[in-house]
C-alpha positions in Angstrom: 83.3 15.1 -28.5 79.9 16.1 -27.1 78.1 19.0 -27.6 78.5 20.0 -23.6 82.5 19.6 -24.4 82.3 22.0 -27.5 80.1 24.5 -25.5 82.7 24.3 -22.8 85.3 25.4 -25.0 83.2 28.2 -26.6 82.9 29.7 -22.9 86.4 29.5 -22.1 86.9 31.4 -25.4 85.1 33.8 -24.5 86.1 33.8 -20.5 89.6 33.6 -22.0 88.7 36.8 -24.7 87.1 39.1 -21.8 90.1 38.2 -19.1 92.9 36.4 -20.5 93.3 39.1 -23.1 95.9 37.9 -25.8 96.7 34.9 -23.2 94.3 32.8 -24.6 90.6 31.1 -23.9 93.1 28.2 -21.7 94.6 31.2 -19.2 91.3 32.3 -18.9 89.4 29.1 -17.0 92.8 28.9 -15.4 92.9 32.4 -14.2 88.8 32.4 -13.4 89.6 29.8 -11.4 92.5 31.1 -9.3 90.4 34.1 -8.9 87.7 32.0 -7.1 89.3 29.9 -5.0 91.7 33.0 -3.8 88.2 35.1 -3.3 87.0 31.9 -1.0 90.0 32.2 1.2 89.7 35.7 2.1 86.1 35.4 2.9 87.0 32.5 5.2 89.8 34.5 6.4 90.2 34.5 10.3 87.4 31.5 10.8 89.1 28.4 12.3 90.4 30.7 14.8 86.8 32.4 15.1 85.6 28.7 15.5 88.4 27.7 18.0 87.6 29.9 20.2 83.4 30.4 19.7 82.1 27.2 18.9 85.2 25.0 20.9 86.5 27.5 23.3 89.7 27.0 22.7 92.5 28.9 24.7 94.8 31.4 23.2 97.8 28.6 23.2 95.5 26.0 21.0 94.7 29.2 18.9 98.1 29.7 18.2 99.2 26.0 17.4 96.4 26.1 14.8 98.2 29.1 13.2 101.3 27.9 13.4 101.7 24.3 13.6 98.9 23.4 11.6 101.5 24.8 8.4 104.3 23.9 9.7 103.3 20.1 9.8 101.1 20.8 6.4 104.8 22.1 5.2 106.5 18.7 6.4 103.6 16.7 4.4 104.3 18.5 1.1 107.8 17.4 1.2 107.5 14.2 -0.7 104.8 15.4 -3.0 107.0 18.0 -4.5 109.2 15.1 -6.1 106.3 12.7 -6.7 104.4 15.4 -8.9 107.3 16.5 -11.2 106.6 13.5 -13.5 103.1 13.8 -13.6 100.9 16.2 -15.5 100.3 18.7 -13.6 96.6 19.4 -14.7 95.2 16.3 -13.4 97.7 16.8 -10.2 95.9 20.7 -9.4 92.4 19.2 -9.6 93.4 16.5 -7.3 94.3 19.4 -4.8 91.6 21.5 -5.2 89.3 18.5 -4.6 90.9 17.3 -1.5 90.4 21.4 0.0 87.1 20.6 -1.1 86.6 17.5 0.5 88.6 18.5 3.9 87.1 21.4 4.5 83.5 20.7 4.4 84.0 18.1 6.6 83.9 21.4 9.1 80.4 22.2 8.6 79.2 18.6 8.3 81.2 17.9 11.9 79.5 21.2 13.0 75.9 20.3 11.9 75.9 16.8 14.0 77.7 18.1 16.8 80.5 16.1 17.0 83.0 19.5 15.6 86.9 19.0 17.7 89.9 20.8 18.1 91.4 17.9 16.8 89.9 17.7 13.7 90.7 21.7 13.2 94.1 21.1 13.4 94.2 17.8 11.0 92.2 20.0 8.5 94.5 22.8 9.0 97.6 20.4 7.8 95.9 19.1 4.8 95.1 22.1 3.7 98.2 23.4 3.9 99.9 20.2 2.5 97.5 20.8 -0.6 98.2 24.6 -1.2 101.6 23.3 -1.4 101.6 21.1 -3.9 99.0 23.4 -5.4 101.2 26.3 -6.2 104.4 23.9 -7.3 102.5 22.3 -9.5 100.5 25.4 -11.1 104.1 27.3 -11.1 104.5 24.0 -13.5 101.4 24.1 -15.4 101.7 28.0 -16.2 105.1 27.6 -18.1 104.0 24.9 -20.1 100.1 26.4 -20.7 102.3 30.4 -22.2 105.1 31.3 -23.5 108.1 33.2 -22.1 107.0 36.0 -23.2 103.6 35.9 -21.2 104.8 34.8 -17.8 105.3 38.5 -16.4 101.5 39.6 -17.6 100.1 36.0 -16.8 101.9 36.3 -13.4 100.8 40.2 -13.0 97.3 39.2 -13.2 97.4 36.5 -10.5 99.0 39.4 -8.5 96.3 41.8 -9.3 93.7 39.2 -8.2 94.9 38.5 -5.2 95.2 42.1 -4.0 91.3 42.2 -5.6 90.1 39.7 -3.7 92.3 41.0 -0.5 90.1 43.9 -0.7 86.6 42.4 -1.2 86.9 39.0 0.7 87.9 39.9 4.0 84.6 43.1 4.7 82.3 40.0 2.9 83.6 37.4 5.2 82.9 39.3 8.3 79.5 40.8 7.1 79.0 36.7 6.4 80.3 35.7 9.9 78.0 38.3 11.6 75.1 37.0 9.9 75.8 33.2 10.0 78.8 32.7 11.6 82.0 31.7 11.1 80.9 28.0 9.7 79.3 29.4 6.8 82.2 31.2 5.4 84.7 27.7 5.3 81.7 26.0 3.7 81.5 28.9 0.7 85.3 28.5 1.1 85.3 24.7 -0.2 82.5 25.1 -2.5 85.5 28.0 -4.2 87.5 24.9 -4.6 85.7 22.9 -6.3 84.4 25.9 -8.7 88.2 25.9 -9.1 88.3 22.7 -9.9 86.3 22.9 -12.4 87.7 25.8 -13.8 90.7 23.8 -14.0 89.2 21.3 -16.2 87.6 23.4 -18.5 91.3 24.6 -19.7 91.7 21.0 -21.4 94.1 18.3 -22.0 96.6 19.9 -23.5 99.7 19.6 -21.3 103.1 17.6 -22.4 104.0 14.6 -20.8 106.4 14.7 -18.3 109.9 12.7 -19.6 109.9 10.2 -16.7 113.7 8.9 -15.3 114.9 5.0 -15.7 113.8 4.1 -11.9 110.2 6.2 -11.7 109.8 5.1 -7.6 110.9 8.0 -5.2 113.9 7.9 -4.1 115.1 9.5 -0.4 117.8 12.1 -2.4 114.9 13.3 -4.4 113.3 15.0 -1.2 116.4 17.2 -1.1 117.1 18.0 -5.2 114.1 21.5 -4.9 116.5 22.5 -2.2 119.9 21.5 -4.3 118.7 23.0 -7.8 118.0 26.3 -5.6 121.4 26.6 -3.8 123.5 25.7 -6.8 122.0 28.6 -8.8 124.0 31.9 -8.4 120.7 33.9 -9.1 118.3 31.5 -7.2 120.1 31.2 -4.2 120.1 34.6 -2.7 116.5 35.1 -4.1 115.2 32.0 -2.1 117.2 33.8 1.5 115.7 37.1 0.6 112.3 36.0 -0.1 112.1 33.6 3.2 113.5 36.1 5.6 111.6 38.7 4.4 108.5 36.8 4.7 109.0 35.9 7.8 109.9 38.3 9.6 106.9 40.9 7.9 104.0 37.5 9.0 105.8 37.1 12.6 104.8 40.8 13.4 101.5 40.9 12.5 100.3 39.3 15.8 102.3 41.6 17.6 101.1 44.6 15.7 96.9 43.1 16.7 98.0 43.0 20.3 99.4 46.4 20.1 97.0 47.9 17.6 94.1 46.2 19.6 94.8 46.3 22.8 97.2 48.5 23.9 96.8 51.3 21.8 92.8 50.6 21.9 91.5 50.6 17.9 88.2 49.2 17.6 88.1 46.0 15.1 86.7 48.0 12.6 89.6 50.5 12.5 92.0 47.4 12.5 90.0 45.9 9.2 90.4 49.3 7.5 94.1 49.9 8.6 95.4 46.7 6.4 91.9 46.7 3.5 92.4 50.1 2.1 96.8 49.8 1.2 95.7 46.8 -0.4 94.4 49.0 -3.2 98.2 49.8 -3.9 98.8 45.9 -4.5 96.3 46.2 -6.9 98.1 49.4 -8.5 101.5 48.2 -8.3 100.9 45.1 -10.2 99.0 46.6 -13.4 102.5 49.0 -13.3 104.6 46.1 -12.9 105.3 44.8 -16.9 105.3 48.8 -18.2 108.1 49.4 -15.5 110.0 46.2 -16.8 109.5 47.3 -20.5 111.1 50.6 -19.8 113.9 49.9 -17.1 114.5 45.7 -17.4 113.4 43.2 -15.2 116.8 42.9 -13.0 116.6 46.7 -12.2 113.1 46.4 -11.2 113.5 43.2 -8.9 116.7 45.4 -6.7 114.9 48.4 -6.4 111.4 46.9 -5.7 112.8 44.7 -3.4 115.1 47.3 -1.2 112.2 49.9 -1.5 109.6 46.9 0.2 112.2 46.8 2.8 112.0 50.1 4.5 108.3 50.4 5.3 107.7 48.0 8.2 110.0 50.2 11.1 107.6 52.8 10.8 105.1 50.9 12.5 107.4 50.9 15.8 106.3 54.9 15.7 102.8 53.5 16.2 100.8 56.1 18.0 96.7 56.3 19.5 94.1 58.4 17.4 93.7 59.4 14.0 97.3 60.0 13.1 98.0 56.7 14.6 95.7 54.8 12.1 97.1 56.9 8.9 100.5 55.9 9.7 99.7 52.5 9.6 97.9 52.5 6.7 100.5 54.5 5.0 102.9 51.9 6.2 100.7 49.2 4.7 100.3 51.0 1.7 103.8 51.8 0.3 105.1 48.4 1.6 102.1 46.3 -0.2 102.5 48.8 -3.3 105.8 47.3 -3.2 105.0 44.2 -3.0 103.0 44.6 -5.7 105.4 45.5 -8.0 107.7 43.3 -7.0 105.8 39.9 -6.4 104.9 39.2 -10.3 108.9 40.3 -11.4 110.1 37.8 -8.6 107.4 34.8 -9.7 108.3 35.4 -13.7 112.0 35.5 -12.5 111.7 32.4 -10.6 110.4 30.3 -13.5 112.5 31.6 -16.3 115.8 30.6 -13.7 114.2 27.0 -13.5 114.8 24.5 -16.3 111.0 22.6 -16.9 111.9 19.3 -15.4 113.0 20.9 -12.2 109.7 23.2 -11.0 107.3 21.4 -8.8 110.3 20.5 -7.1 111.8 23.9 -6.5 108.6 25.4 -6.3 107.0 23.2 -3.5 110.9 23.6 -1.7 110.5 27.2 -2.0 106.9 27.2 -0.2 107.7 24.9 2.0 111.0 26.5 3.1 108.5 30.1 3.5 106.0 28.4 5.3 108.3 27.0 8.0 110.7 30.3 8.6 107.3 31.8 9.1 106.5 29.5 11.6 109.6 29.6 13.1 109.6 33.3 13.3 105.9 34.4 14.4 106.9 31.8 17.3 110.2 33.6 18.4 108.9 37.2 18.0 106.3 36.0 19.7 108.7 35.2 23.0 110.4 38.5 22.3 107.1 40.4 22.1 106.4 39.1 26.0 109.8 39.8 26.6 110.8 43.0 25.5 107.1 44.2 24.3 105.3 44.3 21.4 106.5 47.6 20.2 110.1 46.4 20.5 109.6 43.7 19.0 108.5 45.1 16.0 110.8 47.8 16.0 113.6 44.9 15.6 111.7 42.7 13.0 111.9 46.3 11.1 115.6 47.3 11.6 116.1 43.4 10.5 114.3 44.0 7.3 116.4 46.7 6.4 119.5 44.3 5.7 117.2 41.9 3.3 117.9 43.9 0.4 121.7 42.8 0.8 120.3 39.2 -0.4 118.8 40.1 -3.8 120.8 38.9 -6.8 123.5 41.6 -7.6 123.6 41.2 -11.2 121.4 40.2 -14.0 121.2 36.5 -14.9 122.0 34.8 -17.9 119.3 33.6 -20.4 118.5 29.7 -18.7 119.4 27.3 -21.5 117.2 24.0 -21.6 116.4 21.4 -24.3 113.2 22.1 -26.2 111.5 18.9 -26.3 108.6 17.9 -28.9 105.1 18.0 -26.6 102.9 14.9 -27.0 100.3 15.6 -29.9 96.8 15.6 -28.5 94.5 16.4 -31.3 91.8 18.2 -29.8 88.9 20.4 -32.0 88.7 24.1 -31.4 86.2 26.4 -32.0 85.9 27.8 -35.6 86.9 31.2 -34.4 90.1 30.2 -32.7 92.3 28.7 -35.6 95.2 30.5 -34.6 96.7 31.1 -31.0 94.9 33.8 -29.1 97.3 36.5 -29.2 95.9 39.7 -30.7 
């Protein structure tokens, strides 16, 4: 190895010492580098919408089929990947997605820059971009389990959580500060450039990864685009998980344009009171998932799931009370802020859950059913609260999604599952020189 490879390794050391903690120097580049890319989405949060409707003029029924249509047929695409990926490593198989996000999404400001920027080509980018965080997140869900032990998943999953409510906080008031300086362009282009950092984050974690055992006929077969789904229904434990975690989704996304026609328009909040009503609760993400292993320690990680999952459930009718003024905007915040606190809690305890209820050779295909099934009931949903909303009225609307919510908690497992029992299997040896300093696993 070169002397740029061994300096590589030194840094994720380190990266892995100052943020991975006892989860090694490998977690570390990983974790950097979901930590960049997430930060690059929430700056570019709200721009193809900005761009549709600035830059191409679009109409509010293009703006809403490049919400919703652009991930439901993204969701359709990532179908057949889901299968194709579970024999492959899933290293090489992440870079590949954060590389195509790369590639697709500075094709925006390059389109821009000549001129020749469509609706069209908004909409194709929207589907491969979704396709790709599909296949993205099956495959890490893969990659995590093999990278850590059991006994790291909750923190290891904890700290993704903790990230994302970081970067929830911080992206979105950058992005618009961004957008107001340079427009709405500029913040996709630092949005693929956080791919490709992620990328490379990816690749500084190494090559150590076991090779998938692959089946007698290794071609794709039509039954394997259905066996994420099968694996999910035939587990006890899975099952209502999967119904609770796709209704309550959707129905939670399918009122937030209601809630920015209400909050914003009838009602009368300036933008700025609209950013700060959904920013500041995500502070209680960010508390709820440092609490979520110590609350696991002391009470067990079925008892947390139930209760996390019911209290998450009760928050969102209060928003039907939504009033004008100052006590308008603290209600929705504190709305926001006990349900996301939830959420946080409960988001790393369902993810660790998840894995430990799916044997190894089964993940990216449960995984990528699991987000594909979520992105589609959202869909569907934000489309028919949408008709109910100009039906009935926003406020009504929401009212409903909220009493709906209430009978989610009915879905969540009921007992405590059984250990998941799985053949260990030897991983492929890949000598591969350390740093002096790391001769044993970082676990201190």
């Amino acid at each position: 190895m070169g002397s740029g490879h061994r300096l590589g390794h030194l840094l994720g050391h380190r990266l892995g010492h100052l943020l991975g903690h006892r989860l090694g120097w490998r977690f570390g580049w990983l974790w950097g580098a979901y930590g960049t890319s997430a930060l690059g989405t929430w700056l570019a949060f709200g721009a193809f919408p900005l761009i549709a409707i600035r830059v191409l003029h679009a109409g509010p029924a293009e703006v809403a089929a490049l919400s919703s249509v652009g991930a439901a047929v993204g969701a359709a695409v990532a179908v057949p990947l889901g299968p194709w990926v579970e024999f492959r490593r899933k290293r090489p198989v992440l870079i590949a997605m954060d590389l195509v996000r790369f590639a697709a999404l500075l094709t925006i400001p390059a389109a821009f820059a000549l001129g020749v920027l469509t609706f069209l080509q908004l909409l194709l980018v929207s589907v491969v971009v979704a396709a790709a965080d599909i296949t993205f997140r099956a495959a890490s869900g893969a990659y995590l389990k093999t990278l850590l032990p059991a006994e790291d998943l909750l923190v290891a999953n904890a700290r993704f959580e903790s990230t994302d409510w970081t970067t929830t906080i911080i992206g979105p008031p950058l992005g618009g500060a961004a957008i107001a300086l340079l427009g709405p362009v500029a913040t996709v282009l630092a949005d693929a450039v956080s791919y490709l950092l992620s990328a490379l984050g990816i690749r500084a974690t190494g090559r150590h990864e076991p090779r998938p055992e692959r089946r007698e006929a290794a071609r794709l077969r039509a039954r394997d685009l259905l066996d994420g789904w099968r694996y999910i229904l035939a587990d006890a434990t899975l099952r209502p998980l999967f119904f609770n975690t796709a209704l309550f989704n959707g129905l939670v996304m399918a009122t937030q344009p209601l809630l920015a026609v209400l909050m914003l328009g009838r009602i009368g909040f300036t933008p700025w009171q609209y950013g700060l009503a959904f920013a500041a609760p995500s502070i209680g993400g960010l508390l709820g998932s440092r609490l979520a292993r110590p609350l696991v320690t002391r009470f067990g990680q079925h008892q947390v799931l139930v209760v996390t999952g019911a209290l998450r459930a009760l928050w969102p009718v209060g928003l039907a009370f939504l009033g004008p003024g100052t006590g308008g905007l603290l209600l929705v915040m504190g709305v926001e802020l006990g349900l996301i606190f939830c959420c946080g809690v409960f988001n790393p305890v369902y993810a660790t859950y998840r894995l430990e209820r799916t044997a190894t050779d089964r993940i990216t295909r449960t995984l990528s059913a699991w987000t594909v099934t979520t992105k589609a009931s959202t869909a569907l949903l934000t489309a028919v609260w949408g008709v109910l909303g100009a039906l009935l009225g926003p406020r009504t609307a929401i009212g409903l999604a909220g009493v709906l919510l209430l009978a989610t908690p009915l879905l969540l497992p009921r007992r405590a599952a059984a250990p998941l029992a799985e053949p260990k299997s030897e991983p492929e040896p890949e000598p591969e020189p350390k740093p002096e300093s790391e001769s044993a696993p970082n676990r201190a």
